[in-house]
C-alpha positions as CSV (number, residue, x, y, z in Angstrom):
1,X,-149.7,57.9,-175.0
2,X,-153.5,58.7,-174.4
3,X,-155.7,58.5,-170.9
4,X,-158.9,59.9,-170.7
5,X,-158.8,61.1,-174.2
6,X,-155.4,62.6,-173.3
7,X,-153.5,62.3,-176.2
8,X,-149.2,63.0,-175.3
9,X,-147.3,63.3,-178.6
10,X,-143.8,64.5,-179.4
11,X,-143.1,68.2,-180.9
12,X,-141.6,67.4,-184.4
13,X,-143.2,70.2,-186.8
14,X,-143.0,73.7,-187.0
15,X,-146.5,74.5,-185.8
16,X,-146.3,72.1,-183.2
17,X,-143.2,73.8,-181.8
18,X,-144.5,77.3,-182.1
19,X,-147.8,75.6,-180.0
20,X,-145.1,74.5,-177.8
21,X,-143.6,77.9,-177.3
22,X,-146.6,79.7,-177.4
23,X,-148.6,77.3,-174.9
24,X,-147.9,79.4,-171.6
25,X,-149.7,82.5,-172.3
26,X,-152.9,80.3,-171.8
27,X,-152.2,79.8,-168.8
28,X,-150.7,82.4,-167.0
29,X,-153.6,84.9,-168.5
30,X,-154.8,85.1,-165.0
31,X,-151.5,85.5,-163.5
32,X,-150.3,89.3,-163.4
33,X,-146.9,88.6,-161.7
34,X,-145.5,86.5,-164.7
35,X,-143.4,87.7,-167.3
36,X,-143.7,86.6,-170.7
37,X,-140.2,85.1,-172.0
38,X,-139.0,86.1,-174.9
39,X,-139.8,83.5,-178.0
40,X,-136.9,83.9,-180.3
41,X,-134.6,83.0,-177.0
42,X,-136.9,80.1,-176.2
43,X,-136.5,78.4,-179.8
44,X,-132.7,79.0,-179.2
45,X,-132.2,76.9,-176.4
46,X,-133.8,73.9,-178.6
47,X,-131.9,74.5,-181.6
48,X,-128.5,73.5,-182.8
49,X,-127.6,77.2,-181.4
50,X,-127.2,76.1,-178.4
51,X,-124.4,74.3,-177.2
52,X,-125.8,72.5,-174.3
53,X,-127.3,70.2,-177.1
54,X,-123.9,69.4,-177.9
55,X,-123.6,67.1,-174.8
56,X,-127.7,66.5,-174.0
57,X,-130.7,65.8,-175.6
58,X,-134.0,67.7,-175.2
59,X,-137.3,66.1,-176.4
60,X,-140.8,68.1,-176.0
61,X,-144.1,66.7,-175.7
62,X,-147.4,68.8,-176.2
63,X,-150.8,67.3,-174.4
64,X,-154.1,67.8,-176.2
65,X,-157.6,67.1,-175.0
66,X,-160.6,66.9,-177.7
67,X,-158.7,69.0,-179.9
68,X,-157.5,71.3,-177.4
69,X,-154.2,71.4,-176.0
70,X,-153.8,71.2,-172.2
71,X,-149.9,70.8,-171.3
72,X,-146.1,70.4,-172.4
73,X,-143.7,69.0,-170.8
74,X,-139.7,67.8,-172.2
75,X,-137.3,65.1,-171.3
76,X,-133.7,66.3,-171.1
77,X,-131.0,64.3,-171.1
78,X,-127.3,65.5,-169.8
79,X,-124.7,63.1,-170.6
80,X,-122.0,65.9,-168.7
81,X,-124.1,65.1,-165.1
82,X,-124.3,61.9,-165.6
83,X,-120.2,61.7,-166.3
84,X,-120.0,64.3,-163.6
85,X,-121.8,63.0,-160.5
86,X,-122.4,59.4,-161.8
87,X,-125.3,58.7,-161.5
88,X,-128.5,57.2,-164.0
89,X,-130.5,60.3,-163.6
90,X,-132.1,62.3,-166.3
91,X,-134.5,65.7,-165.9
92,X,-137.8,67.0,-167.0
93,X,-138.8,70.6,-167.9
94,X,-140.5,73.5,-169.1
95,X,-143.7,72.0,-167.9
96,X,-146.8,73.7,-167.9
97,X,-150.4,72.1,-167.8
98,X,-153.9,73.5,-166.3
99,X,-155.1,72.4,-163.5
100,X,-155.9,68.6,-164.2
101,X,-153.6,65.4,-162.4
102,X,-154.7,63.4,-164.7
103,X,-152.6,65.6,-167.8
104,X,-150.0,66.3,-165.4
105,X,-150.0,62.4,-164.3
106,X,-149.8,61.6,-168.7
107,X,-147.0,64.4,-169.3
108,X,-144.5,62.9,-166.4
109,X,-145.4,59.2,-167.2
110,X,-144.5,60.4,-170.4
111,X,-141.5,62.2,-169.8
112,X,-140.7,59.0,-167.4
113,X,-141.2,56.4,-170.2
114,X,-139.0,57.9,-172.1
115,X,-135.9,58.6,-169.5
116,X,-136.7,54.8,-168.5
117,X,-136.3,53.7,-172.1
118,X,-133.1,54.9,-172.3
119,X,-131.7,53.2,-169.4
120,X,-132.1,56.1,-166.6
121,X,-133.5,55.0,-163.2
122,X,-134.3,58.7,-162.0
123,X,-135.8,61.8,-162.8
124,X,-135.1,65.0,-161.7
125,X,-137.0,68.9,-161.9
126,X,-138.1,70.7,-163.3
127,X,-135.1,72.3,-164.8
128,X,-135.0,74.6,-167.7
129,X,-133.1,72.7,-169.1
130,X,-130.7,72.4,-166.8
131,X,-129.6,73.7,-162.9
132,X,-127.0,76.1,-165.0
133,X,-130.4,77.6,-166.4
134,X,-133.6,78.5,-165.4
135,X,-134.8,76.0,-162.3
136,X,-137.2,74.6,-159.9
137,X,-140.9,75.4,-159.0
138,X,-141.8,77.9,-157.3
139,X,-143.8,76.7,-154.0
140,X,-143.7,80.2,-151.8
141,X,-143.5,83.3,-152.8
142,X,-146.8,84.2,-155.4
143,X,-147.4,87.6,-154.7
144,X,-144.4,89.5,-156.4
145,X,-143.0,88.9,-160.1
146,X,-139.8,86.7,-160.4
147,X,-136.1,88.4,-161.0
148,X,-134.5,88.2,-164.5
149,X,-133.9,84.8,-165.2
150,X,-136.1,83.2,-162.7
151,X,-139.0,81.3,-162.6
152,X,-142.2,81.8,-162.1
153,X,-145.7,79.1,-161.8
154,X,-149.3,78.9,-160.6
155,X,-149.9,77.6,-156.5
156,X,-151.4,74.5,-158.2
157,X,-148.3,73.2,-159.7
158,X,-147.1,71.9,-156.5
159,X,-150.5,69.9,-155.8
160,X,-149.9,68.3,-159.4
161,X,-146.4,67.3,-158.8
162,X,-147.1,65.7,-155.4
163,X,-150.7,64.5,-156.3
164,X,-148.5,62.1,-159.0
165,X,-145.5,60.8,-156.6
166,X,-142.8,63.7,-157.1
167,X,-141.2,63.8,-153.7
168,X,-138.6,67.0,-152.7
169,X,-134.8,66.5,-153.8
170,X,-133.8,69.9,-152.8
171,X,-135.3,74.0,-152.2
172,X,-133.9,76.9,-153.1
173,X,-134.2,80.3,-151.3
174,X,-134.4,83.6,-152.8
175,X,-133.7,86.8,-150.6
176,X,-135.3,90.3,-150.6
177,X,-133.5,93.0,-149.5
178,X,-134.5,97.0,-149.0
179,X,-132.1,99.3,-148.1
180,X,-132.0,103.2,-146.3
181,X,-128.8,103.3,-147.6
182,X,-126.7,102.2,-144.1
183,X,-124.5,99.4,-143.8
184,X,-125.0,97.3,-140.4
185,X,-122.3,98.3,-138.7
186,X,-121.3,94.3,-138.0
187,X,-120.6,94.3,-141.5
188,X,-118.7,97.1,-141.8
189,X,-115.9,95.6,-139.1
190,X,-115.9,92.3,-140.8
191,X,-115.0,93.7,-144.2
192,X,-112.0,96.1,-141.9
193,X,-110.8,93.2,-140.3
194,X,-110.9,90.8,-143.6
195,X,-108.9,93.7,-145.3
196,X,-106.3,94.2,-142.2
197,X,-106.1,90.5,-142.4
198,X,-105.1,90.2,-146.2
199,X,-103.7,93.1,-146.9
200,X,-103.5,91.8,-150.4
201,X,-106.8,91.1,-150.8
202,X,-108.6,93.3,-153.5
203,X,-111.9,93.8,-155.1
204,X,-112.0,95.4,-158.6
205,X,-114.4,95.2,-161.4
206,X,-114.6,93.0,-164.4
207,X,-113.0,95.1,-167.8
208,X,-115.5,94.6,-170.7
209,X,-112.5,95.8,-172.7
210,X,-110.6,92.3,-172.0
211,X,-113.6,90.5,-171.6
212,X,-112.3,87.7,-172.8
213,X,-109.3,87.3,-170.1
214,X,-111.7,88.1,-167.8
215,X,-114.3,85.2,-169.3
216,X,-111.2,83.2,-168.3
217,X,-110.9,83.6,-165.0
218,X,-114.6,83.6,-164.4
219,X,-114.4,79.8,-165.7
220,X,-111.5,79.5,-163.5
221,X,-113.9,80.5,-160.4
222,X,-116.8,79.0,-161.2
223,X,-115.3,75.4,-161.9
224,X,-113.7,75.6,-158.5
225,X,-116.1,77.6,-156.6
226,X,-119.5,75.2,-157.4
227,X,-118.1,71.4,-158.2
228,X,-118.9,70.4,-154.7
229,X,-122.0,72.3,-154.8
230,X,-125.6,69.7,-155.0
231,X,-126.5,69.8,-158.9
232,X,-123.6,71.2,-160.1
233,X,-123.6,70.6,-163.8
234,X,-119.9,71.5,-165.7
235,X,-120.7,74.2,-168.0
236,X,-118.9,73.7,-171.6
237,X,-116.1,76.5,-172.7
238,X,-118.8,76.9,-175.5
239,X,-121.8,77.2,-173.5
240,X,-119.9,79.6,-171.1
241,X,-119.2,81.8,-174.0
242,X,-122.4,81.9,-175.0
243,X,-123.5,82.5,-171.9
244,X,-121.3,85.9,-171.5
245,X,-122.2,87.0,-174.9
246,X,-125.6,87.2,-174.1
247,X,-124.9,88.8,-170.4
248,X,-122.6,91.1,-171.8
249,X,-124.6,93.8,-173.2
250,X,-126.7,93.9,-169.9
251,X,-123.9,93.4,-167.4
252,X,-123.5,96.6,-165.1
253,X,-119.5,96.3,-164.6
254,X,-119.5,97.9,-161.0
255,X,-121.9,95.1,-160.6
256,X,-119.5,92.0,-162.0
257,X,-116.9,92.1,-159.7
258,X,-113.5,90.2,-159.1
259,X,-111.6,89.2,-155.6
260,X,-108.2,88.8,-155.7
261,X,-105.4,88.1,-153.7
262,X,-102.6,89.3,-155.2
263,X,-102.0,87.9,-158.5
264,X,-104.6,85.0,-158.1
265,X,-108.4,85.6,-158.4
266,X,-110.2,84.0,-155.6
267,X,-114.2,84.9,-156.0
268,X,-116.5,86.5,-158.6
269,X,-119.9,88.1,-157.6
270,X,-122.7,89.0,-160.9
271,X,-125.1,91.7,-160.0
272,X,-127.6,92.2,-162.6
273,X,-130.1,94.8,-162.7
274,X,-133.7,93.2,-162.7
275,X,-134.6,93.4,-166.3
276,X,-138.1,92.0,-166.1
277,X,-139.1,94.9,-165.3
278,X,-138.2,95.7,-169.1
279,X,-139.3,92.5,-170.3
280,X,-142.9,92.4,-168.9
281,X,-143.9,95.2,-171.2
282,X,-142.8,93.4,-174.3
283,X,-145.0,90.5,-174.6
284,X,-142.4,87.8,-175.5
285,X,-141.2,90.2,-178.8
286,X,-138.0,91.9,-179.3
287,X,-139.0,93.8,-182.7
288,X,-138.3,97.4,-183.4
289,X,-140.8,98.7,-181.0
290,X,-139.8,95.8,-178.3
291,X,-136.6,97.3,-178.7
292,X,-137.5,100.5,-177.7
293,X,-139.9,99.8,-175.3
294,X,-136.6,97.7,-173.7
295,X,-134.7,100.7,-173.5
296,X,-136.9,103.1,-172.6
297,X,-137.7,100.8,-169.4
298,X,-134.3,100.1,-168.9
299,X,-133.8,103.2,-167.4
300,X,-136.3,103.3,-164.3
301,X,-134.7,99.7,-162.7
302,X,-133.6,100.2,-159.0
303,X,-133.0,97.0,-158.3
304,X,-131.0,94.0,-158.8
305,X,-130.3,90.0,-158.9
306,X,-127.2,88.7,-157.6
307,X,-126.9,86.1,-159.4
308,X,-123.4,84.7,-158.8
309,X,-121.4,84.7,-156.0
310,X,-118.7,82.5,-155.7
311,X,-114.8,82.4,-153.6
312,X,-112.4,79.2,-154.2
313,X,-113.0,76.6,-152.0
314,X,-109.2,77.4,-150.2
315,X,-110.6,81.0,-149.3
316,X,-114.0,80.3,-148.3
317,X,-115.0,81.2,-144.9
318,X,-112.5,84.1,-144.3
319,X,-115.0,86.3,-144.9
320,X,-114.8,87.5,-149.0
321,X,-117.8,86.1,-149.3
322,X,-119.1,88.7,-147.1
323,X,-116.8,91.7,-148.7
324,X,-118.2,90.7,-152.4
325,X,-122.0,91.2,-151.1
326,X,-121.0,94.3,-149.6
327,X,-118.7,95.7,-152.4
328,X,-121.8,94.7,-154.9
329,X,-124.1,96.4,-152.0
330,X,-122.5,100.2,-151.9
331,X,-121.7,99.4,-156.0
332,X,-125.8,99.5,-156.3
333,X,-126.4,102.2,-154.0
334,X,-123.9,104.7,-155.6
335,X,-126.2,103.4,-159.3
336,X,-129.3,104.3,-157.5
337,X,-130.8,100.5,-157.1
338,X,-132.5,100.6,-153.5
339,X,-133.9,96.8,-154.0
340,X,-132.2,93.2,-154.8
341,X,-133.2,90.0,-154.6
342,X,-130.3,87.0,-153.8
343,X,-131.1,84.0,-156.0
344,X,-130.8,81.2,-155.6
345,X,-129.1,79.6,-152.7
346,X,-129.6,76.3,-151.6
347,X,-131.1,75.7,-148.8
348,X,-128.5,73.7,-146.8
349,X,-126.1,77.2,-147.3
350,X,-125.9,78.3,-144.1
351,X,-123.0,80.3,-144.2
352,X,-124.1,82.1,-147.4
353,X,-127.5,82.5,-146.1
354,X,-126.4,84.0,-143.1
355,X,-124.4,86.5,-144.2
356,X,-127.3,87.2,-147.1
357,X,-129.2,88.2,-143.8
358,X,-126.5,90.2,-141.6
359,X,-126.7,92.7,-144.6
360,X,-130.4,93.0,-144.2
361,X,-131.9,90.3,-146.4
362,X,-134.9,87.8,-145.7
363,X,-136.0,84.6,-147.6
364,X,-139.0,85.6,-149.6
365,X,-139.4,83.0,-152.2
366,X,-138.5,79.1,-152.4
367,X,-138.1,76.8,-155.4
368,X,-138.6,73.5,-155.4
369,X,-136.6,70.7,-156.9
370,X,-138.3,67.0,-157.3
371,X,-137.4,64.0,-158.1
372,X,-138.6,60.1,-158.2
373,X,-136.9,56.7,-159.3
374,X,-138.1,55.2,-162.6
């Protein structure tokens, strides 16, 4: 596809993917608050490595102007949501482009051609590559770096998505919280009446000795916990696994933490301390001297992402919602984290946003999701 002497063509080769990869430190060179991703993580999630290809397809597209090149963009594909929620909808992602409509306009007509071609009547993003990753634009919120594993995009981004006829599907809040080390005392009485209330009701942290038990009745949880949830994608037992044995070396366990009543486990909450803080420094490279760099970092983080927080639907509302975020709240304070950011909760959440802000916590940041029929 070419407009303007825009010319949109598929990433097949090696150096075109490494352009592909390499293509955002162009143009966040004038934006301080964004953190370089690492690279050899980035050419994992479009390689046979990753099992989320097992069930989806993910095709990139780089943008070049008289021999320069201007944008990316790829068109994902994710045959489990459209089993799952039924409907003729595929996704578009890790899009960057300078400021220009017209090569924003040529990536999603791309992106939009293609998703047409294969019989898909909507288009949904951006998503990274999917809702169970990396996702949505960031539309308020510029003026601090993102949390590990979050996203992060120039103020213009919005103007190119709505300048070419993306309209909002859904936004996503982010919280900020600062504590003095007190706990409001409102709190305090729900979690003593919660626990008078159920006396078996316990909270306990995960065991990285049986991790994978414990992998087991995260699953358990999390398939229960989200399928109701707005774009809840099904992750795979594979891509789960994955998923933990990349987290596990990072996770915290006084900050992965299980509910249970009795026997049954009814909610899991993931705290994890906010490693871009770490991952700034490294440039995108985790040599030798990355390595150490990471660790060396590691060690002055005071704050953290909750990440996860989910009870079965049969025990929501009785308040261990509210007893995770404050087990994971006096869990971080006796660690010595004094910040943490809640991400991301959607924005029709009310009871989860509310109790987000009886602990102290205010909406700071907003993502946006956007979609439009093909």
């Amino acid at each position: 596809m070419s407009a303007r002497g825009i010319e949109i063509r598929e990433v097949k080769t090696k150096k075109e993917r490494n352009t592909f990869f390499r293509f955002p430190w162009k143009i966040y060179k004038e934006f301080p608050h964004w953190v370089p991703p690492l690279l050899k993580e980035q050419t994992i999630l479009f390689s046979s490595q990753n099992p989320f290809l097992h069930h989806a397809k993910i095709v990139p597209y780089l943008a070049e102007r008289d021999g320069s090149f201007v944008g990316r963009i790829a068109a994902i594909i994710d045959e489990n949501y459209i089993a799952f929620h039924r409907e003729s909808l595929g996704f578009f992602g890790f899009f960057e482009s300078i400021y220009d409509l017209e090569v924003a306009r040529c990536l999603l007509d791309q992106v939009k051609g293609y998703l047409r071609g294969k019989g898909l009547n909507t288009v949904m993003g951006p998503v990274n590559p999917s809702t169970n990753y990396e996702c949505g634009l960031l539309i308020e919120g510029f003026d601090s770096p993102p949390f590990f594993m979050m996203p992060y995009n120039p103020p213009y981004y919005q103007r190119l998505f709505e300048g070419c006829g993306l309209q909002k599907a859904k936004d996503l809040f982010a919280n900020f919280i600062v504590s003095d080390g007190s706990i409001p005392e409102r709190i305090s009485k729900i979690s003593d009446r919660l626990k008078r209330k159920s006396p078996g009701l316990t909270v306990r942290p995960i065991n990285l000795k049986r991790i994978e038990e414990e992998v087991g009745k995260i699953k358990e949880v999390y398939n229960e916990a989200w399928s109701n949830n707005w774009g809840f994608i099904p992750m795979t037992d594979e891509e789960m696994d994955l998923m933990v044995k990349k987290l596990k070396p990072l996770t915290v366990p006084d900050l992965a933490l299980f509910a249970e009543l009795g026997r049954e486990t009814v909610g899991f909450a993931l705290a994890l301390p906010n490693y871009n803080l770490a991952l700034k420094r490294l440039n995108g490279k985790m040599g030798l001297l990355g390595l150490l760099k990471f660790l060396y970092y590691v060690r002055k983080i005071d704050e953290v992402r909750v990440m996860i927080l989910g009870v079965k639907p049969a025990y929501q509302k009785r308040g261990i919602e509210t007893l995770l975020y404050l087990e994971l709240f006096l869990r971080g304070l006796g660690k010595g984290y004094k910040r943490g950011e809640q991400s991301w909760i959607l924005e029709d959440n009310y009871l989860m946003q509310k109790g987000i802000e009886a602990l102290g916590g205010r909406q700071y940041k907003t993502y946006r999701i956007y979609q439009t029929s093909l």
